[in-house]
Steps between C-alpha positions, in 0.01 A plus 500: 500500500171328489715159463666534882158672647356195337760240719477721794130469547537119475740501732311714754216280420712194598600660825161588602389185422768400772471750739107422523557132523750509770267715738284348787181387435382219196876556383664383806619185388692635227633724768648204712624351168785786459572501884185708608553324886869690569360805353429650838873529606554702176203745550411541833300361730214635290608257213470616153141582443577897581770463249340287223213746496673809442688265246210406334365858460833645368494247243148491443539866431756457260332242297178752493776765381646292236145322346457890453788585346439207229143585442587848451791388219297257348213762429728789376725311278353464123365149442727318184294218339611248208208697282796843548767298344331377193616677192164697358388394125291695289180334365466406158272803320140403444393477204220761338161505487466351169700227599844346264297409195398822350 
């Protein structure tokens, strides 16, 4: 479970990422790389920027969702070190107070 939350937040993080970069704005250019100019006969008049904001805040949502879904496993499941899987050895018995050569 924690394996595919774990590949489905870096893939939301990935599409953010994208989404963000493809807006209007410092990103632009990256926009116009993927075809950004011919994006106004797909979306409207209005171009994308109605669109790639609601898309960035659904998927900004989810990534806030999942970051708290692996926080919250990560603190309730117990912690397994190497220092667990060690065998335990019992310590050689000390010897008395009037040492080995009475």
């Amino acid at each position: 479970m924690a394996g595919i939350l774990t590949i489905l937040h870096a893939v939301v993080c990935v599409l953010m990422i994208t989404i963000i970069l493809l807006q209007t704005g410092k990103g632009a250019s990256m926009g116009a790389a993927f075809g950004g100019g011919y994006s106004q006969t797909i979306f409207g008049s209005a171009g994308p920027v109605g669109f790639l904001n609601k898309l960035t805040t659904m998927v900004a949502v989810f990534f806030m969702l999942t970051s708290l879904v692996l926080a919250f496993m990560a603190s309730q499941s117990p912690t397994k070190t190497v220092v667990d899987e060690v065998p335990q050895q019992e310590a050689p018995a000390a010897p008395g107070p009037g040492g080995e050569g009475d």
